[in-house]
Every structure is written in structure tokens, then in C-alpha cells.
C-alpha positions as CSV (number, residue, x, y, z in Angstrom):
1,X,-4.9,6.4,27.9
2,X,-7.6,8.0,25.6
3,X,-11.1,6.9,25.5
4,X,-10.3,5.4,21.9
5,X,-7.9,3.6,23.2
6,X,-9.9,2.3,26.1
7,X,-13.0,1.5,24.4
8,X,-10.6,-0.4,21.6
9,X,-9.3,-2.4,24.4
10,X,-12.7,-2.9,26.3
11,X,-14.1,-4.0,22.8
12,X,-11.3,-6.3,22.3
13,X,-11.2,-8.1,26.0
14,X,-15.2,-9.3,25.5
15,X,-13.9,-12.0,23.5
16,X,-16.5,-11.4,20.4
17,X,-14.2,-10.8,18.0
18,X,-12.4,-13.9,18.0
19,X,-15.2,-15.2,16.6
20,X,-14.7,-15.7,12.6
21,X,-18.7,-16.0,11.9
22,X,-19.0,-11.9,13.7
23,X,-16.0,-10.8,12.0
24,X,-17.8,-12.2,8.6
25,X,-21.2,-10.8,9.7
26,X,-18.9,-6.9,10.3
27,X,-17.8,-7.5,6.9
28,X,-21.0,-7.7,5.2
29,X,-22.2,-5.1,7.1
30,X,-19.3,-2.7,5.8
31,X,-19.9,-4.3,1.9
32,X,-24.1,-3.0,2.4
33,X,-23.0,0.1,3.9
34,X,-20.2,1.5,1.4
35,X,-23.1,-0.3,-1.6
36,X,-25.3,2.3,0.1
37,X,-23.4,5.0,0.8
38,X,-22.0,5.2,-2.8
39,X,-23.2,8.4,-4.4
40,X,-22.4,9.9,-0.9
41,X,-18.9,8.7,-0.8
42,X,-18.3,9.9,-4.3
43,X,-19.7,13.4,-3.5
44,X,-17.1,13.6,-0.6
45,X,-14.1,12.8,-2.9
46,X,-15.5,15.3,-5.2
47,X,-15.9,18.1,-2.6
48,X,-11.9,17.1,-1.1
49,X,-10.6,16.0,-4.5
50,X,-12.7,17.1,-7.2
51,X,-12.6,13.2,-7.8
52,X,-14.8,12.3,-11.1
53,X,-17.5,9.7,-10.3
54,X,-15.8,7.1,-12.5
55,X,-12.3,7.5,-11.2
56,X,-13.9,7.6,-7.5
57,X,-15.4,4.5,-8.1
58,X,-12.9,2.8,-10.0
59,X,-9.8,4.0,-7.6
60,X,-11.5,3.4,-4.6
61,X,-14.9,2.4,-3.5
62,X,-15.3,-0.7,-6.7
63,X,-11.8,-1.6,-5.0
64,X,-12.6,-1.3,-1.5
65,X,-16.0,-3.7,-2.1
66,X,-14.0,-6.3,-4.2
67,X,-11.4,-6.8,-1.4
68,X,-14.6,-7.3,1.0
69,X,-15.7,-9.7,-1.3
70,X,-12.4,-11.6,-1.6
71,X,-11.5,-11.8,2.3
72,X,-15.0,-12.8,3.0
73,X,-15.1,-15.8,0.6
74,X,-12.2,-16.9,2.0
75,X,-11.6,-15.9,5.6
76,X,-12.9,-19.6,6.9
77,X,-9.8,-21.3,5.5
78,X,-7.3,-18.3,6.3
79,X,-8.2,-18.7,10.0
80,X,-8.2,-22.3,10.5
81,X,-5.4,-24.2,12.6
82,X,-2.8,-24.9,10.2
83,X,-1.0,-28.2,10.3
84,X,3.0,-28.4,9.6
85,X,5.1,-30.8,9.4
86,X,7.3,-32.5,12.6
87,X,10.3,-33.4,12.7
88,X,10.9,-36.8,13.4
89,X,13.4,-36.5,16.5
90,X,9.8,-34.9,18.0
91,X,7.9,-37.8,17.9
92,X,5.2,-38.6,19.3
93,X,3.9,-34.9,18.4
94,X,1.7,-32.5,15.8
95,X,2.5,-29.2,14.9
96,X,0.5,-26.1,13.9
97,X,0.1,-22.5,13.5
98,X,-2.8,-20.4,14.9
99,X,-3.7,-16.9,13.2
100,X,-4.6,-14.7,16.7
101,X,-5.6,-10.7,16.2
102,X,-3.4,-8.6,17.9
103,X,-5.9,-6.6,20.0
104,X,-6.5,-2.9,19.2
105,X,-4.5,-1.6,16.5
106,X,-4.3,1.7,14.7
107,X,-5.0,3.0,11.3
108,X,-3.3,6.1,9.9
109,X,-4.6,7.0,7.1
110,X,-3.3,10.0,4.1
111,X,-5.0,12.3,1.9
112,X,-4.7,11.0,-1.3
113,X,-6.8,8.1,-1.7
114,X,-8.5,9.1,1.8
115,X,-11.9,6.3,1.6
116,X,-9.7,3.4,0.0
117,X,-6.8,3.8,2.0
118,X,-8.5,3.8,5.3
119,X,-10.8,1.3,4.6
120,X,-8.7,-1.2,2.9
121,X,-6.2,-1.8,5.9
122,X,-9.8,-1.6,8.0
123,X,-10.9,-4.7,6.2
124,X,-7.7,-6.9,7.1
125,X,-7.4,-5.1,10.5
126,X,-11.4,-6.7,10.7
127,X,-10.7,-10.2,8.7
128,X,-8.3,-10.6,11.7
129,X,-10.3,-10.2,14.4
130,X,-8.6,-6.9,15.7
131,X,-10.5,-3.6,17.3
132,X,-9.6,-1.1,15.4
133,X,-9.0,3.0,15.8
134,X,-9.2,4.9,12.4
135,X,-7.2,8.4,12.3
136,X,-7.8,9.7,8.5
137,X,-6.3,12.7,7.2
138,X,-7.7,16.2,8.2
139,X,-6.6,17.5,5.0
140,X,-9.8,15.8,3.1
141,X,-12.6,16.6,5.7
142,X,-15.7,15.7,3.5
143,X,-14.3,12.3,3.6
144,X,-12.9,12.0,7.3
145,X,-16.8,13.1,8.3
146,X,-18.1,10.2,6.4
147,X,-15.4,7.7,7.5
148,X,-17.0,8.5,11.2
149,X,-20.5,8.1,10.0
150,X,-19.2,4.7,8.6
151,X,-18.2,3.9,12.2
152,X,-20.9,4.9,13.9
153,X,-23.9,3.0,11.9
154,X,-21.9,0.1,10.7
155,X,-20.1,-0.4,14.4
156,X,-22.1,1.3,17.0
157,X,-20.7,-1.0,19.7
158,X,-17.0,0.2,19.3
159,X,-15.4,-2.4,16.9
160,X,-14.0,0.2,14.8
161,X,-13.8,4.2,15.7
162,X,-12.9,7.1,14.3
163,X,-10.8,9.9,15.3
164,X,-11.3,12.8,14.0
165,X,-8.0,15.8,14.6
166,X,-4.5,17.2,13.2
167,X,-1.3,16.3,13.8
168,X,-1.5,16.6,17.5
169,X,-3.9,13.8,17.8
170,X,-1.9,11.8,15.8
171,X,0.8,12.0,17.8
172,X,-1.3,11.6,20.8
173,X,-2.1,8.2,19.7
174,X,0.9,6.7,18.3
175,X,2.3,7.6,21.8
176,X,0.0,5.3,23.2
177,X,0.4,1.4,23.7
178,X,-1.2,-0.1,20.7
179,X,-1.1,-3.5,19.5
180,X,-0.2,-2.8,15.9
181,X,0.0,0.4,14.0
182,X,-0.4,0.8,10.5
183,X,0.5,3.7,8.6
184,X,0.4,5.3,4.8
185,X,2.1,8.1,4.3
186,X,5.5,10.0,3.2
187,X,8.9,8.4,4.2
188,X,10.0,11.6,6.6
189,X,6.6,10.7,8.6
190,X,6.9,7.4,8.5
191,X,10.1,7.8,10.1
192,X,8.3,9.8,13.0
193,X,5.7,7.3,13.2
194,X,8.4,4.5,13.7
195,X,10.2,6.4,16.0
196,X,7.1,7.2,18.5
197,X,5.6,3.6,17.9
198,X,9.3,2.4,19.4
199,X,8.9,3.6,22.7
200,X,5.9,1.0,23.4
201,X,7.7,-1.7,21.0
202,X,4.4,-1.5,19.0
203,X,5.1,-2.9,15.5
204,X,4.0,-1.3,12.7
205,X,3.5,-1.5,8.8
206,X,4.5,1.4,6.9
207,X,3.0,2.1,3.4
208,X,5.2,4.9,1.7
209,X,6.1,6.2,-1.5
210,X,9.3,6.9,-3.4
211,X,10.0,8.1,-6.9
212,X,9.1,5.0,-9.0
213,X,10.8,4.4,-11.9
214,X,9.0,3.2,-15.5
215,X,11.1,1.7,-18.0
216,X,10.5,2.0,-21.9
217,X,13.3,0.0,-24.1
218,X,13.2,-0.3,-28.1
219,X,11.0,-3.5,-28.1
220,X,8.0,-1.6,-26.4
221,X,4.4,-1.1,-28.0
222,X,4.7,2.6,-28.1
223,X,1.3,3.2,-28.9
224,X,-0.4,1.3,-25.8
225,X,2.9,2.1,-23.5
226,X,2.1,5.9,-24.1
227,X,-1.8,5.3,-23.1
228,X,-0.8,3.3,-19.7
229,X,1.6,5.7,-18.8
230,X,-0.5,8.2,-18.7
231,X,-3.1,6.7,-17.0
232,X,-0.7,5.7,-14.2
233,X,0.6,9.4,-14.4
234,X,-2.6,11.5,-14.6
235,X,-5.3,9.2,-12.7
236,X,-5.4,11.8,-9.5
237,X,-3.6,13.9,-10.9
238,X,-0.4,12.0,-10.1
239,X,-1.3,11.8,-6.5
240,X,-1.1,8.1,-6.5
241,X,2.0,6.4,-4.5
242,X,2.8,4.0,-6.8
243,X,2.3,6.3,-9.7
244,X,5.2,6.3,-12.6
245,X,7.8,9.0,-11.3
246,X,9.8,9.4,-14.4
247,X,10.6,7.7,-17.5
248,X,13.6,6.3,-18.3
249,X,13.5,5.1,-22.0
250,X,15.7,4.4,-24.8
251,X,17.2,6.6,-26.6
252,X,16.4,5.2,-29.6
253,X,12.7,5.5,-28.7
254,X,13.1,9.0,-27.1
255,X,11.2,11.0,-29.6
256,X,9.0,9.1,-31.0
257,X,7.6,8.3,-27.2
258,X,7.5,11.8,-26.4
259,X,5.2,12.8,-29.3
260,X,2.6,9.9,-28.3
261,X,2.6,11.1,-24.7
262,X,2.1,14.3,-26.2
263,X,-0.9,13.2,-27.4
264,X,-2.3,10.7,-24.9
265,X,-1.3,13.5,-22.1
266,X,-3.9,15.9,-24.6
267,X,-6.3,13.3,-25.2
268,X,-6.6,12.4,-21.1
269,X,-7.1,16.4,-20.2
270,X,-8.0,18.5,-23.5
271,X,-8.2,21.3,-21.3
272,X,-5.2,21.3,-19.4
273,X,-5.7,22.3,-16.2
274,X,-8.8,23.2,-16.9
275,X,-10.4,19.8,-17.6
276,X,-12.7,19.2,-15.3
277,X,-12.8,15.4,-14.8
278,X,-8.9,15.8,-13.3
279,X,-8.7,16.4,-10.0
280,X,-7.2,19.0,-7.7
281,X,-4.0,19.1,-6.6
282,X,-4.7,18.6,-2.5
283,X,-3.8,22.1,-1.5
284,X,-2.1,25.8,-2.5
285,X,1.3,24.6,-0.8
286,X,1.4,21.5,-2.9
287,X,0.7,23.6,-6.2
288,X,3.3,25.7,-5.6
289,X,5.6,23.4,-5.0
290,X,4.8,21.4,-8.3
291,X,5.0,25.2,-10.1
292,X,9.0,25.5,-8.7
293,X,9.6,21.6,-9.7
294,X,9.3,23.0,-13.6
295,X,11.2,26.0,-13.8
296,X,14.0,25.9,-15.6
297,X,13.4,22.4,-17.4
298,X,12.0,21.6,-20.9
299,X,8.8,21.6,-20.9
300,X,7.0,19.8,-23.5
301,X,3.3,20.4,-22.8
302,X,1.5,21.9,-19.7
303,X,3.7,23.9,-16.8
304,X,0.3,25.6,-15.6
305,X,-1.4,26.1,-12.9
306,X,-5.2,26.9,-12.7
307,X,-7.7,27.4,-9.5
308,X,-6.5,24.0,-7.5
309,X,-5.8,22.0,-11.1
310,X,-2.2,21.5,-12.5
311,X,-1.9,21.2,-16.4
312,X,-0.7,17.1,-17.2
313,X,3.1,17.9,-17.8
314,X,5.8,16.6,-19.9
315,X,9.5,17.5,-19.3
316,X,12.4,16.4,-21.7
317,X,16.0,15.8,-21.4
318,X,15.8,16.2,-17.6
319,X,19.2,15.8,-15.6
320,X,19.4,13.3,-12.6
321,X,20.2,15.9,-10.2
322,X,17.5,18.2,-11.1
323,X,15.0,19.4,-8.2
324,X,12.5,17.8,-10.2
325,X,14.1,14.5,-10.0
326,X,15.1,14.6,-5.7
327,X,12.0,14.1,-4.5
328,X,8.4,12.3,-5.2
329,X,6.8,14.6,-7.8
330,X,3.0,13.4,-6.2
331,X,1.8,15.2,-9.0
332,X,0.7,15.0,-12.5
333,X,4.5,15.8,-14.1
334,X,6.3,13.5,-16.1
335,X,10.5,13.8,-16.3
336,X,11.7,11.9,-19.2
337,X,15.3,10.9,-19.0
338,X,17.1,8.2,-21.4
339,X,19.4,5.7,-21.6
340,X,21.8,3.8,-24.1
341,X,22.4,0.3,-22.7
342,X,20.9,-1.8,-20.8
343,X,23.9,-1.8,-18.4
344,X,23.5,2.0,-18.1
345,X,20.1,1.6,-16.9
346,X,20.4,-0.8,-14.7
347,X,23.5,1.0,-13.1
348,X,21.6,3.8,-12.8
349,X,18.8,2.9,-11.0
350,X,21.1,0.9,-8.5
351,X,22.2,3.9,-7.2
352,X,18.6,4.7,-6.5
353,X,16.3,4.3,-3.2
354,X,14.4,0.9,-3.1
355,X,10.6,2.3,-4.8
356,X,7.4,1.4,-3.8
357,X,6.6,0.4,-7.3
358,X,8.7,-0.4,-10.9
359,X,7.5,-0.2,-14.3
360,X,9.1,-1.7,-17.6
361,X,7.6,-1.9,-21.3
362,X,8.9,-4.2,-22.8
363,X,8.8,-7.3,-25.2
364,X,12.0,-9.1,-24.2
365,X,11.7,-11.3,-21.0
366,X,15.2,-11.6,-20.3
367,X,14.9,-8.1,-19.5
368,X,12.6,-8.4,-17.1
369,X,14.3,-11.2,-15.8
370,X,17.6,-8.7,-15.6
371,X,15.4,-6.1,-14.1
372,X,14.3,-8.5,-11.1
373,X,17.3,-10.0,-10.2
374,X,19.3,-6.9,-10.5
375,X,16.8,-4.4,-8.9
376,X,14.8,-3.9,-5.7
377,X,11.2,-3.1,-5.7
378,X,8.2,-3.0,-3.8
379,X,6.5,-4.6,-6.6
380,X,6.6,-5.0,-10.9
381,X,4.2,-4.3,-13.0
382,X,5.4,-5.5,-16.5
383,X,3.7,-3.3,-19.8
384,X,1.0,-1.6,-17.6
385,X,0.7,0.5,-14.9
386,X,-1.1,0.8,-11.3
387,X,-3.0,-2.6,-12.0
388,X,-0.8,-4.5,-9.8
389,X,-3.4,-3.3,-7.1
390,X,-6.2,-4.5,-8.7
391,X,-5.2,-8.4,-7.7
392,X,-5.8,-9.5,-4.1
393,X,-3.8,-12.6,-4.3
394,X,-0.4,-10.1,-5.0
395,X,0.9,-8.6,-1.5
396,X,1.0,-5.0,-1.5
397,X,4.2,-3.3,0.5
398,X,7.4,-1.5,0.1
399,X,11.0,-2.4,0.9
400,X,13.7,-0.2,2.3
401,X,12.8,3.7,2.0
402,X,9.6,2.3,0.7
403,X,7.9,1.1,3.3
404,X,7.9,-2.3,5.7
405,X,5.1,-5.1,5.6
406,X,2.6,-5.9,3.0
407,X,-1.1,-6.2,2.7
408,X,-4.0,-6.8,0.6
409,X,-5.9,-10.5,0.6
410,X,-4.8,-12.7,2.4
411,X,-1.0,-10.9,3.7
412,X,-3.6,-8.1,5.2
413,X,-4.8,-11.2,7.1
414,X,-1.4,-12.4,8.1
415,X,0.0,-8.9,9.0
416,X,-2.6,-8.1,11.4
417,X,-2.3,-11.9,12.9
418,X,-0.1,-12.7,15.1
419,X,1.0,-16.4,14.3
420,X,1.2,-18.3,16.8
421,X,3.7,-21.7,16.5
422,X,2.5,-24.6,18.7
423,X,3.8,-28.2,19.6
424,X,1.6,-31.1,21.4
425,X,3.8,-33.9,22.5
426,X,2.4,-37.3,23.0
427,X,2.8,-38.5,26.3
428,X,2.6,-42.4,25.8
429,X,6.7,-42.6,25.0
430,X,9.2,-40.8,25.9
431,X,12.8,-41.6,24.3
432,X,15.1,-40.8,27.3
433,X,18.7,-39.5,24.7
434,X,18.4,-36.1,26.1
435,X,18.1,-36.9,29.6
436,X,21.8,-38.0,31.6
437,X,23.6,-40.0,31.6
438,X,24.2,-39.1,28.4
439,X,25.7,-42.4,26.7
440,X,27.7,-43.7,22.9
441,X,24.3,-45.4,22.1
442,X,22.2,-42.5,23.3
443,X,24.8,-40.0,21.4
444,X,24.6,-42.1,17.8
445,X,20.4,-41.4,18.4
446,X,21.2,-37.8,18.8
447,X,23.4,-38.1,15.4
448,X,20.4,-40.3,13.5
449,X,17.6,-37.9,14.8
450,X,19.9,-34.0,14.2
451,X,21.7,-34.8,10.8
């Protein structure tokens, strides 16, 4: 067993952090220190990401303090014994559900949103009462450095650590027998993860990715669709799991789509890859592999690399079994492929892996109503993009390829609870139909208590 694992456990076993009132007090803490810590935070994700200040705080910290806010306010009630109904063939009894932490769990968290996406599954791991072990990605040191100062001033007794390494210490840990483990990341790792996890039958919640599909059909407000979809393409330079993968639209709508995007794509980085509030693609592999994704395509604006900065890029009349369109483009490239019918699209995108996210502009409900019963998603976001995040009260999760379990509000509450079902019989009567001899009259109380 590692010392993080150890000192998670030791942590856990004192008993403090089944009190709500501490786990409220660690909270606050965390909401003072990340207030504090702003500018520093923002200079990290510049140094790993070349993150502007606005979309650092807007993407990650301004979220990571309102889900703070959120759990804190209403942690009290999450926590409480919950009463259910009993049946009556129990009677004399009550019935409820208690919310327990699971112990020590472990965060893995990626590269792409490295602050937010560590911190947020922190704050449910926390609202639940759990230890916590925090592996971030070594891909975005600035940021894993400050994650560890986080732990160490916020949590000096152990509540939460950090653990700083590669590969091989992520592997070490998911080896080892934790509670719960909690992981963000590509579908081929979070195959691994599941796979090493299994050996100590340690659940575990996997937040992946997939190629997200956004819809456009003839009804659409062209002019504000255009603008949303490129924010949803372009904020992080496409790095963004849930960001729109490709665009399906109508025919119909094709060109005159295209020639807004053109423009919004422009207006969002005038200088290409050389604007300087869009951020870097993570690393020299990952360029390179966005630079093969366009060869041979149509490309409407951008294709170019420069220094760690991809141009924004439009590509038109792409084929379904283009390289471009067989894997997740994590990147700030736009396939746009179209459709006649509303049959043909929805036949289409049957065929297709289960994404994290969908998208549809649209003015037609029944559409969306189509879409949802015919479709599988992660979650919807109807005439906007990415800002399905932005509500605690919607669970966040994949299905299928594109993840297992959900969080955010109060499901990051419930996924890092383990609920516990409990019955209190009465002991003042005790109807004797399920005892022998087993009788007609005691058989006809069976039939009026089971029916």
C-alpha cells in the first residue's frame, strides 16, 4: 500500500469526516483558497495552456467556485436520513436511506481542463464525506504544482492529497484497493482504468469523450447558431470533451451556414493561429496529429499550424469514413457533413457510438422530441452549446463508449455515497402468516398483503 493510500485510509478511520458541519467548514476553506489563489491559477493555465484570463476564469475557476457555492448551500438536506415509503405487509415499520462516504477514493484527472476537472469531482468527493487522493495530469505541470499547493494549505491534515507522477504512478494507484475511483479521460484509458480497478472490485465513474454530434436543420437561427458553434468549437481550442465534433446540417442550409461560420470562425481568432487569446494545442504530438486529420479534405478556412497554436478550421463536404471523422478531433476543426431528411439523419447517427454530448439548432420541437426518443446521449443541449455544464441541478455523465456515472450538484453527492437502505420493525406485533403452519386463512393474508 502507498503512503497515499495509507494516510487516505488513516484520515478516513478518525471518524471526522462523517461530520457534515467539517465537510462544510473544508468547503469554505477550498471557496477562500481558489478566491485567493485566482490570478495564480490563471497564470498556471496560461503557462500549460496559454489559457486567456477570461476563458480561464469563465471555463474553470468561476465554475469550480459556483459548484462550491451550490453543494454548500445545500449539503444539509442532501445528507439527511431520507424517509420512504413501507409497504404495508411490513407493518409495524419505517423505512429510510442514509447517504455514507465510501472511504478513500481516487481522482484522476486529464489535461485539458486540468484545475476544473480535478477540482470539481474533489468537491463531491468532499460534500460526501470521502478522503480523497488527487493524481492530475503530468502533461500540465504548472497546474499539477498548484493543485499540491492547494492540498497542502487548504488540507494539511491529509483530507485530500496530491500525487504528483506519469503513467507509472497511475497505474500504481489504480492497482491499489480504493473505495471509489473516478476518472476523466479518453475511452482507450478508460478501458485500462476499468480493467485495473476490477481486480479490487473498486467501482468507478468514468468521464470520457466521443465525437459529439451538432445538428443544424432548415428552421435554425443561422446567425446565432453560427456564433454558438463556434464558441463550443474554438473555446480551448476544441480541447473540450463535450465540444461539437462535426456538423451535420441540412442541405438546404449547407452554404449559407458555412459562410457565417466563415465569419464567426474569423471574428473568434482574426489571426489564425496566431491569435493570441486561443490556446495551445497541449503538445507537438497532438499538432501533428490534427495537421494529418486535414490533408486531403476541403478546407474552407485555416489548415495551419503555428508555434503550439492550430488555425480555427472549417472542412466541407467531408465523407463519413474519412480519418477526420474516426476519431475525437480534440481540436479546434470543424467537419461539416449534410443531410436531406430527417430520417437520414437520424439513421445515420444510430449507427454511431453513444456521445458524451448532442447538439441540435432548431425551431421545431417535435424534432427534438424525435431526436431524444430515437437517439442516445450523454446529455442535450438544444440551440446552444457547452452551457449544459453551467447548471448544477443537470447530472453530468456519459453512456456507453461515453462514459459510466454522472456528477455535478447533487449526483456528485450521490455518486460518491454509498446509499444505504434500512428497515426498523416494530416489535409490539408480530402477524405470525409467514411462520408454519402455514394455513387457507394465513395464505388469503399472504394474497391481501403481496398483490
Amino acid at each position: 500500500m502507498t503512503p497515499f493510500l495509507e494516510k487516505a485510509l488513516a484520515v478516513f478511520e478518525s471518524g471526522k469526516l462523517f461530520d457534515v458541519e467539517y465537510r462544510i467548514q473544508n468547503l469554505k476553506a477550498l471557496y477562500a483558497w481558489i478566491q485567493e489563489q485566482e490570478s495564480e491559477i490563471e497564470k498556471a493555465l496560461f503557462a500549460d495552456l496559454a489559457k486567456s484570463n477570461h476563458e480561464a476564469f469563465m471555463t474553470e475557476i468561476g465554475i469550480a467556485l459556483s459548484e462550491i457555492s451550490y453543494v454548500k448551500k445545500h449539503l444539509k438536506k442532501w445528507a439527511r436520513q431520507q424517509p420512504v415509503k413501507t409497504p404495508l405487509s411490513l407493518f409495524p415499520a419505517k423505512s429510510y436511506k442514509l447517504y455514507r462516504p465510501y472511504g478513500p477514493v481516487l481522482i484522476l484527472s486529464p489535461w485539458n481542463y486540468p484545475f476544473l476537472l480535478a477540482v470539481e469531482p474533489l468537491i463531491s468527493a468532499i460534500s460526501a464525506g470521502n478522503s480523497a487522493v488527487v493524481k492530475p495530469s503530468f502533461k500540465t505541470p504548472h497546474v499539477s504544482n498548484l493543485l499540491l499547493k492547494l492540498a497542502e494549505e487548504v488540507f494539511p491534515n491529509g483530507d485530500v492529497q496530491v500525487a504528483l507522477g506519469n503513467h507509472a504512478l497511475a497505474d500504481t494507484l489504480l492497482s491499489e484497493p480504493f473505495r471509489l475511483i473516478f476518472f476523466t479521460g479518453s475511452p482507450n484509458v478508460g478501458r485500462h482504468v476499468m480493467e485495473l480497478a476490477s481486480r479490487n472490485l473498486t467501482p468507478v465513474v468514468l468521464e470520457l469523450g466521443g465525437k459529439s454530434p451538432c445538428v443544424v436543420d432548415e428552421s435554425a437561427n443561422l446567425e446565432l447558431a453560427a456564433q454558438r458553434i463556434t464558441f463550443g468549437k474554438l473555446t480551448n481550442a476544441g480541447q473540450t470533451c463535450i465540444a461539437p465534433d462535426f456538423l451535420y446540417v441540412q442541405k438546404s442550409m449547407k452554404q449559407k451556414l458555412e459562410a457565417l461560420l466563415v465569419k464567426a470562425f474569423k471574428a473568434f481568432a482574426p489571426q489564425g493561429a496566431n491569435t493570441e487569446t486561443l490556446a495551445n494545442i497541449i503538445d507537438f504530438p497532438h499538432l501533428q496529429r490534427l495537421q494529418n486529420l486535414v490533408q486531403n479534405e476541403k478546407v474552407l478556412l485555416g489548415g495551419k499550424a503555428s508555434g503550439k497554436k492550430f488555425a480555427p478550421t472549417l472542412l466541407s463536404d467531408v465523407a463519413w469514413d474519412s480519418p477526420v471523422m474516426q476519431q475525437e478531433i480534440f481540436g479546434p476543426i470543424l467537419p461539416i457533413l449534410s443531410f436531406e431528411s430527417e430520417a437520414e439523419m437520424l439513421a445515420k447517427l444510430q449507427t454511431l457510438p453513444h456521445p458524451l454530448a448532442f447538439y441540435v439548432f432548431t425551431s421545431n420541437k417535435k424534432r427534438v422530441q424525435n431526436i431524444q426518443r430515437e437517439l442516445h446521449f450523454g446529455g442535450m443541449c438544444v440551440n446552444d452549446t457547452l452551457m449544459q455544464i453551467g447548471s448544477p441541478e443537470l447530472p453530468f455523465g456519459g453512456v456507453g463508449n461515453s462514459g459510466m456515472g454522472r456528477y455535478h450538484g447533487e449526483a456528485g453527492f450521490k455518486t460518491f455515497s454509498h446509499e444505504e437502505s434500512v428497515l426498523e420493525r416494530g416489535t409490539w406485533l408480530d402477524l405470525d402468516f409467514r411462520y408454519p403452519p402455514f394455513t387457507d386463512a394465513k395464505k388469503k393474508l399472504v394474497h391481501f398483503f403481496l398483490k
